[in-house]
C-alpha positions as CSV (number, residue, x, y, z in Angstrom):
1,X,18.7,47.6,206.6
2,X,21.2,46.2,209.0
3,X,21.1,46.6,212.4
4,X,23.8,46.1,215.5
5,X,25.9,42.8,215.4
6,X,23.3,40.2,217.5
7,X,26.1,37.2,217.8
8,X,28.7,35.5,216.1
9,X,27.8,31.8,216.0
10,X,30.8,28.5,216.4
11,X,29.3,25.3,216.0
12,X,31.3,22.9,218.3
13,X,31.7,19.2,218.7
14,X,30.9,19.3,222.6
15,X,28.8,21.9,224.0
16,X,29.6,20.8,227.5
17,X,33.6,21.2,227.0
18,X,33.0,24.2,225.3
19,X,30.8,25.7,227.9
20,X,33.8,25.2,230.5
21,X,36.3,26.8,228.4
22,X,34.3,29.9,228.0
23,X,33.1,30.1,231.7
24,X,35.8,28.4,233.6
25,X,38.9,29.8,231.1
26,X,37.7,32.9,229.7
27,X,35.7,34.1,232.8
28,X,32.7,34.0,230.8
29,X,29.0,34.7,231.7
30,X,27.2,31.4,230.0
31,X,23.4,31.0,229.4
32,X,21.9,27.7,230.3
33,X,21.9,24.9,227.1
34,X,18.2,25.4,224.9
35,X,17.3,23.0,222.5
36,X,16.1,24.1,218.9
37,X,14.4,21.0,217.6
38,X,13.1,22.9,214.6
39,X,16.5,24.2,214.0
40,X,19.0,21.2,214.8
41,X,20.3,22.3,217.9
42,X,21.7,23.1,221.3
43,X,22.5,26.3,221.8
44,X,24.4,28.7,225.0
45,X,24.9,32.2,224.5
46,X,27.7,33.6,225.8
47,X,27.9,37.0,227.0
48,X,30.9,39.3,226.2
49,X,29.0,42.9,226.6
50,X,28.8,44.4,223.4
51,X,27.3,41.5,221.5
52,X,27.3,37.4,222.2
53,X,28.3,34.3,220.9
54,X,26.7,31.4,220.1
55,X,27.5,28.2,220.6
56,X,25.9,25.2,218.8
57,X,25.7,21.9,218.9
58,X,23.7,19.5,216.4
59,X,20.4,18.1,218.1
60,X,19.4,15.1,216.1
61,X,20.7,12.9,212.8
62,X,19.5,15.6,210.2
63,X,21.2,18.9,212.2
64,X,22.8,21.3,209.6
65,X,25.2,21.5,212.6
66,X,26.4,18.1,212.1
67,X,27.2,18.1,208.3
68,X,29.7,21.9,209.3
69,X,31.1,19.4,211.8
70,X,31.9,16.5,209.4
71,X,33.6,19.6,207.6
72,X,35.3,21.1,210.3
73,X,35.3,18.0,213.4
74,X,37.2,20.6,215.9
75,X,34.6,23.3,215.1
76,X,34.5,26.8,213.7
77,X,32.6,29.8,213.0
78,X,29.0,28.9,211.4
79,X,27.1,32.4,210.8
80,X,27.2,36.0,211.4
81,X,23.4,37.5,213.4
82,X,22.4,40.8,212.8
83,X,19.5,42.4,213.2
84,X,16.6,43.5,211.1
85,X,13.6,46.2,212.1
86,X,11.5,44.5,209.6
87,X,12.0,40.8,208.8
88,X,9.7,40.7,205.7
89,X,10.6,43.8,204.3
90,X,14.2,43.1,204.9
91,X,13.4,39.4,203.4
92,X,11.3,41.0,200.5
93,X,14.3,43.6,199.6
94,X,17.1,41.1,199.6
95,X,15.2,38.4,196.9
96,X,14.3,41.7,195.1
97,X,17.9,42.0,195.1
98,X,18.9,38.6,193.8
99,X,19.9,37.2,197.4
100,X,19.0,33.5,198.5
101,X,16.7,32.9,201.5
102,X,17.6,29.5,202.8
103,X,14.4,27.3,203.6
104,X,10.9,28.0,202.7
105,X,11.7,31.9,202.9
106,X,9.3,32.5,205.9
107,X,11.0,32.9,209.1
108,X,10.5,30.8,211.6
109,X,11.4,31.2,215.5
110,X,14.5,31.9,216.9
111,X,16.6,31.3,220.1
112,X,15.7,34.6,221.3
113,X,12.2,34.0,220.6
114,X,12.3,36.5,217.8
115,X,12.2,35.8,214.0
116,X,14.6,34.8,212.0
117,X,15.7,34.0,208.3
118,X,19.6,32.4,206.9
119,X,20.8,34.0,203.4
120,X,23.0,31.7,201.3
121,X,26.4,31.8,202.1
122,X,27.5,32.1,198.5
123,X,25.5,35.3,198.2
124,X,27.7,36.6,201.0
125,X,31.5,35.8,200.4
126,X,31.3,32.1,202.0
127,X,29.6,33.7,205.1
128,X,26.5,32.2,206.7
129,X,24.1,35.2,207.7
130,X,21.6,35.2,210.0
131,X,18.6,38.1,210.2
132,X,16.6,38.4,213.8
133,X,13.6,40.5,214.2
134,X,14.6,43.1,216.7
């Protein structure tokens, strides 16, 4: 069912600061800031080849962003991406299998543009996973 690794997602407490530690530190190749009203967020992808990384920010009072932050206020890793060929069957064979779909279960739209659904992080060892479309 899995796919390739899409991203590793950090939610941070300043998506400008951590924009120049990535690009001006690291050398990084940094995507332009997107908002995700429907999701909570800012986001920038960085590139590092292989894969990317995320970076989020909470957009908004009721971002799940900013209830990790109130958690964790210097940041930390929020959710694993990987990607799916099929997001319904993918969807429909993981509740067949007892997993949690966060939300309503449908997917809704991603940074990408793609489709995308969030399993319970208790149904995956404390992680946070994410499944895009590809």
């Amino acid at each position: 069912m899995l796919g390739r690794l899409n991203h590793v997602a950090l939610a941070v407490p300043d998506l400008a600061a951590a924009v120049a530690a990535y690009r001006n530190t690291l050398g990084a190749e940094v995507t332009a800031p997107q908002a995700l009203r429907e999701h909570g967020v800012t986001v920038v992808f960085v590139n590092v080849g292989n894969t990317k990384v995320e970076l989020l920010e909470p957009l908004g009072e009721g971002s799940p962003i900013a209830a990790f932050l109130e958690k964790n206020p210097s940041g930390g890793m929020h959710h694993l991406c990987y990607e799916v060929d099929d997001i319904l069957a993918a969807r429909d064979q993981l509740k067949a299998a007892g997993a949690r779909v966060l939300g309503d279960g449908n997917p809704k739209i991603g940074a990408h543009g793609k489709p995308v659904l969030f399993l319970h992080p208790k149904d995956f060892f404390g992680t946070l996973i994410e499944l895009e479309q590809s």
